[in-house]
C-alpha positions in Angstrom: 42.8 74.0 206.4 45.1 76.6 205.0 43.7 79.1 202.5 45.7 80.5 200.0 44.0 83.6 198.3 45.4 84.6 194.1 45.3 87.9 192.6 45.8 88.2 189.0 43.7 89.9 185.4 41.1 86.6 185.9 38.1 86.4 184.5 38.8 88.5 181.7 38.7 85.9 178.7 42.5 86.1 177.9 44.0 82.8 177.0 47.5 83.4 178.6 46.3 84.8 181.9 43.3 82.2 182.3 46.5 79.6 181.9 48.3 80.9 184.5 45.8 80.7 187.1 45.0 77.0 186.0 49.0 76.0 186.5 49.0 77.6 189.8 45.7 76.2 191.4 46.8 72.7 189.5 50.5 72.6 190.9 49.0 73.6 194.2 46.4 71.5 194.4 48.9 68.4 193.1 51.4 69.0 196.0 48.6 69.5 198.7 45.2 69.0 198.3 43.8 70.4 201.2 44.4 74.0 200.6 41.6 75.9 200.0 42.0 78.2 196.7 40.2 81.8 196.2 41.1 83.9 193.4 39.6 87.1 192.6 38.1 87.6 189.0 36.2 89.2 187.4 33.5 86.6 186.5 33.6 84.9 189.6 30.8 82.4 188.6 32.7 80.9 185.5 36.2 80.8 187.5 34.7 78.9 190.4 33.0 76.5 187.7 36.2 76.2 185.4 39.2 75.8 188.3 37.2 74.2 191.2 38.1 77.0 193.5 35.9 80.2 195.5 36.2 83.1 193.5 35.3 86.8 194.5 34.6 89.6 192.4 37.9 91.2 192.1 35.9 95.2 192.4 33.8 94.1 195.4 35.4 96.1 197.9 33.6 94.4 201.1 34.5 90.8 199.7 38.1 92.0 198.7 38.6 92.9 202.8 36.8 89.9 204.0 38.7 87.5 202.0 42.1 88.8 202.4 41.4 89.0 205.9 40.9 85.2 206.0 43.5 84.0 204.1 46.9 82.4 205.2 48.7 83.2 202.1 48.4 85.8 199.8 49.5 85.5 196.4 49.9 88.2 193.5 49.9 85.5 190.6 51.6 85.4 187.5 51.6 87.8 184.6 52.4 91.2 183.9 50.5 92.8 186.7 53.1 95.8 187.6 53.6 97.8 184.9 52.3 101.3 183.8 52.1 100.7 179.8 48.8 99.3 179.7 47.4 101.7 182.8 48.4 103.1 186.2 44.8 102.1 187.9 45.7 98.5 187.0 48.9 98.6 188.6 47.5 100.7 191.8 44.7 98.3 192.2 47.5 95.4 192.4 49.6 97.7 194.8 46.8 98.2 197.4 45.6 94.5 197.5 49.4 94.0 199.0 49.2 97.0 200.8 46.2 95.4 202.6 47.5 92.0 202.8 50.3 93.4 204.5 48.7 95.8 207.1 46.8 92.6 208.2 49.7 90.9 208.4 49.4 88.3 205.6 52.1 86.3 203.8 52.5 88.0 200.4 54.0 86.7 197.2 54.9 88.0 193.8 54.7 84.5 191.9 56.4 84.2 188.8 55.7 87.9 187.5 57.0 89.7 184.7 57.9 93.0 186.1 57.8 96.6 184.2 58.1 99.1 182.3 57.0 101.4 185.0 57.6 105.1 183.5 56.1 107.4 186.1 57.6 108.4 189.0 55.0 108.0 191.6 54.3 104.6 190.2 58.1 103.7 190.4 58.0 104.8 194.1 55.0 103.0 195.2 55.9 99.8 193.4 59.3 99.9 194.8 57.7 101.0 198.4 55.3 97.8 198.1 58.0 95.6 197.1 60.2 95.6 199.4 57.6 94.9 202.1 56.6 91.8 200.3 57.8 88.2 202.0 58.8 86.5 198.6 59.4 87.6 194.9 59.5 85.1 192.0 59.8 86.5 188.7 59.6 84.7 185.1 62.7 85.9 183.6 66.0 87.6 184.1 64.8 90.9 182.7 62.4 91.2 185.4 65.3 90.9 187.9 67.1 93.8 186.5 64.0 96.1 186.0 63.6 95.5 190.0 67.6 96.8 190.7 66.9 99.2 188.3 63.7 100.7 190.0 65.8 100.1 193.4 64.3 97.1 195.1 66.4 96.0 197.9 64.2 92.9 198.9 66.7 89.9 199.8 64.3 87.5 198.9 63.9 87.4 194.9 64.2 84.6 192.7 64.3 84.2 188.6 62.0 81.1 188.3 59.8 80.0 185.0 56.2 81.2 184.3 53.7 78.8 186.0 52.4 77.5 182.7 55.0 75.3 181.9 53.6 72.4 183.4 50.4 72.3 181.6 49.5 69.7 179.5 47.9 70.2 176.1 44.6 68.2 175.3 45.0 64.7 173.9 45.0 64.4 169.7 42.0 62.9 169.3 40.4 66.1 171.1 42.1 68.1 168.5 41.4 66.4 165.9 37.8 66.9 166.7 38.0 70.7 166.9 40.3 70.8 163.6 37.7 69.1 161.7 34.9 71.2 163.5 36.6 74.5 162.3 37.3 73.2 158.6 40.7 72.9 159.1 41.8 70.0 156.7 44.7 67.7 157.6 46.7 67.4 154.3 49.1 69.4 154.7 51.8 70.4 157.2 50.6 73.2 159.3 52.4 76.9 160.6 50.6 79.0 162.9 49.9 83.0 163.3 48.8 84.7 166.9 48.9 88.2 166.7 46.6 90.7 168.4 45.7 94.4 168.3 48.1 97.2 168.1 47.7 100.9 167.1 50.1 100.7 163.9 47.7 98.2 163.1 47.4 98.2 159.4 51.2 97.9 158.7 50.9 94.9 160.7 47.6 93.2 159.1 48.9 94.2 155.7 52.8 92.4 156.5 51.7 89.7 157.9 48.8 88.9 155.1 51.5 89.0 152.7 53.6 86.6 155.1 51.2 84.2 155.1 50.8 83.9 151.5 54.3 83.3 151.2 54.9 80.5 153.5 51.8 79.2 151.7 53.0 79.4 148.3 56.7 78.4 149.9 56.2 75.9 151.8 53.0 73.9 150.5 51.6 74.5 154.1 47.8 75.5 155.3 47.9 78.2 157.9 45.9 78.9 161.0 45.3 82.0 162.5 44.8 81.5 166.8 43.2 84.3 168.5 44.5 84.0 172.3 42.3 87.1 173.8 38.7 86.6 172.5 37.0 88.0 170.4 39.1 90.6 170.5 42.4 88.6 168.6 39.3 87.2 166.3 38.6 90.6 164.7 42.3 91.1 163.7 42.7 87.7 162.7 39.7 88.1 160.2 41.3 91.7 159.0 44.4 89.4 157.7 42.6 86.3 156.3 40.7 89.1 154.1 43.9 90.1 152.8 45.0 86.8 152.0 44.8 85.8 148.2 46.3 82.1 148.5 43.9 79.3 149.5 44.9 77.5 152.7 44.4 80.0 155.6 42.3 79.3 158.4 41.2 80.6 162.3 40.2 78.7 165.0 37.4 80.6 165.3 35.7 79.2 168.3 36.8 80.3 172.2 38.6 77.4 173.3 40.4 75.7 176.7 44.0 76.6 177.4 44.5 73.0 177.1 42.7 72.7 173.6 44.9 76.0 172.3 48.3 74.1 174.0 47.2 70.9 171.6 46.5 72.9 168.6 50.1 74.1 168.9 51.5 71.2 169.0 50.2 70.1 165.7 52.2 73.0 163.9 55.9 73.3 162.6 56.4 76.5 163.9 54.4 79.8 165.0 54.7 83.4 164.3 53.4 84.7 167.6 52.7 88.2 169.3 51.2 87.7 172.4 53.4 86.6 175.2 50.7 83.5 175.9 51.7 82.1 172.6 54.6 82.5 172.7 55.1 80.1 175.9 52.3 77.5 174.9 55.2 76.8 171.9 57.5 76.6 173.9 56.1 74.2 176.2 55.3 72.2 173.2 58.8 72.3 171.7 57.4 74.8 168.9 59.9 76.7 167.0 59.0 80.3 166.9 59.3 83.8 165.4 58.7 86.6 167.7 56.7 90.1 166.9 57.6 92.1 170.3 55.2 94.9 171.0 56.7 94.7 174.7 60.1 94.5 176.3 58.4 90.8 177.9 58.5 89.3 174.4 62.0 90.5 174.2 62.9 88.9 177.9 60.9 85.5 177.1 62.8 84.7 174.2 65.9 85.7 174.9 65.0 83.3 178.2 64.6 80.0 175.5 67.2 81.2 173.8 64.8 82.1 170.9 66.2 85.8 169.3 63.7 84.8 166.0 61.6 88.5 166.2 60.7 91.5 164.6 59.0 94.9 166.1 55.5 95.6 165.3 56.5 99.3 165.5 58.7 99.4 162.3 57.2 95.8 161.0 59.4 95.5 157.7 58.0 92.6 155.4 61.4 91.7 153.9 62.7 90.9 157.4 59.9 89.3 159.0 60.2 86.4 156.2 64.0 86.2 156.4 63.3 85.2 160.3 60.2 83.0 158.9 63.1 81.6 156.8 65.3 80.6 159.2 63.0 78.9 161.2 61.4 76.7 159.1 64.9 75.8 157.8 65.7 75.0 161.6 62.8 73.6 162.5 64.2 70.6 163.5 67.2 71.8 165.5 65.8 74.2 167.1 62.5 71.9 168.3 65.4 69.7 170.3 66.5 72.7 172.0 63.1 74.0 173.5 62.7 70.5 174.3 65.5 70.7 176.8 64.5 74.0 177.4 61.2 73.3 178.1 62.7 70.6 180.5 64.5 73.3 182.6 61.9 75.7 182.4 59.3 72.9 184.0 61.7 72.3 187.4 62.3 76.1 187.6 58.4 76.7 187.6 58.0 74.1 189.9 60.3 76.3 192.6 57.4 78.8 192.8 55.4 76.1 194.4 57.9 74.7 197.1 58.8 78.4 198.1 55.0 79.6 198.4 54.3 76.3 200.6 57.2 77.5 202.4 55.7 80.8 203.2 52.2 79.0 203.9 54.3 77.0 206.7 55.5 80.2 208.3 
């Protein structure tokens, strides 16, 4: 039995990264069910429950050894793993699990990862050091690619593929209807959703987009529903806006919900204003029209990917310009909901790569 070993920000509660990890073990498991799966995480006891795989603590040192020691494969899975915004120990501890996976002579992938910014030098040096010992690099967009030439990769092997959760499917309507009418979310109207999350210029952007939403309510005759992807840390800011509302028809999913379950509640909407990255792609894989807030050059690289350029900074957040790309949108809707279907299409056979190239490896 061949034993492919994932490491990735699991375990953590965080919609978008949780659904990476369930694309990957699903595709893998799809195209050959007898490989054994471990990822590590950080609640090791609800990832082994939710995904059907072995889990390790991802800071248990002895396990971390043991279990990269006995793998076949090892895979550094999905996300924005290597970058230096959010911290250099995050990106060191993902540098010296391929360090070690490599000095015991492992297989090592990158799988679908959104690469950078990197800003300090040591960190651009050991990044670039560590990957271009790696066997295999996918990466999730084209930005990615030229962040890596940039930081002076010289690894032959790269490829631009798709991020892994494009071939999830959302959860069937009449389990959304369910959790609708659980969180008091009528069905009367049309519906337009709103993800954001944190950010430090955080009032600007809980005070724009309060007043955003009361104009696609009053504009449109829609309800709105506010879906926290990281929770409950999303929930907070979500209930900071719905304070600010003054029209009647906002809502938030309040409850923690299934990648799946957030996937079908997308679907139900005519289009999404959307900060995280996360749900940003569950639209797309639903053929949901979208406008973009980009608090990160990924948001910039995803949409440009789909072909998407609908966004705004949440640095300088200007109300007057958000709503002329709200505009748009909804006055698209329709044509642009054909296009991510076919994008979506594309997007589902280039994720599907990551998976034939990381059997590959497996075989070697």
């Amino acid at each position: 039995m061949k034993k492919i070993l994932i490491s990735g920000y699991y375990g953590f509660d965080n919609s978008g990264d949780d659904a990476i990890l369930k694309a990957i073990v699903k595709d893998l498991k799809e195209t050959d069910s007898s490989i054994e799966i471990t990822a590590f995480s950080n609640n090791p006891t609800y990832t082994e429950k939710i995904y059907n795989i072995k889990a390790v603590n991802r800071f248990g040192i002895r396990d971390i050894v043991k279990t990269i020691k006995d793998c076949d494969l090892f895979i550094s899975g999905g996300g924005s793993l290597l970058q230096d915004v959010t911290s250099t120990r995050s990106l060191l501890y993902y540098i010296v699990l391929m360090k070690l996976a490599k000095m015991f002579n492992k297989p090592v992938m990158v799988y679908a990862n959104g690469i950078g910014p990197i800003n300090r030098r040591i960190n651009r040096f050991l990044t670039r050091k560590i990957l271009n010992k790696v066997d295999l690099i996918t990466l999730r967009d084209e930005e990615s690619n030229l962040f890596l030439k940039d930081l002076g990769v010289k690894n032959k092997n790269i490829h631009v593929t798709a991020d892994p959760v494009f071939t999830l499917e959302p959860t069937k309507e009449e389990g959304i209807d369910v959790i609708l009418k659980e969180e008091g979310i009528p069905d009367d109207k049309l519906l337009v959703g709103v993800s954001v999350r944190r950010w430090d210029n955080g009032e600007n952007l809980i005070d724009s987009m309060a007043k955003a939403i009361d104009y696609i309510i009053e504009e449109y005759g829609v309800n709105v529903v506010l879906i926290p992807m990281h929770y409950p840390e999303d929930l907070s800011i979500s209930e900071d806006i719905l304070d600010r509302v003054t029209g009647e028809g906002c809502y938030i999913l309040s409850n923690k919900y299934s990648v799946e379950d957030i996937m079908g509640v997308i679907n139900r909407l005519e289009i999404i204003v959307a900060m995280r990255l996360h749900s940003l792609i569950y639209a797309a894989t639903q053929g949901i029209p979208m406008v973009g807030i980009v608090y990160d050059p990924k948001i910039v690289g995803f949409l440009k990917s789909i072909h998407m350029e609908h966004m705004c900074s949440v640095e300088d957040m200007k109300y007057t310009e958000l709503v002329e790309n709200i505009q748009y949108v909804w006055e698209n809707r329709d044509r642009l909901r054909d296009e991510l279907i076919e994008v979506n299409k594309e997007m589902r056979d280039k994720t599907l790569k990551n998976i034939c190239m990381a059997l590959e490896l497996l075989k070697k």
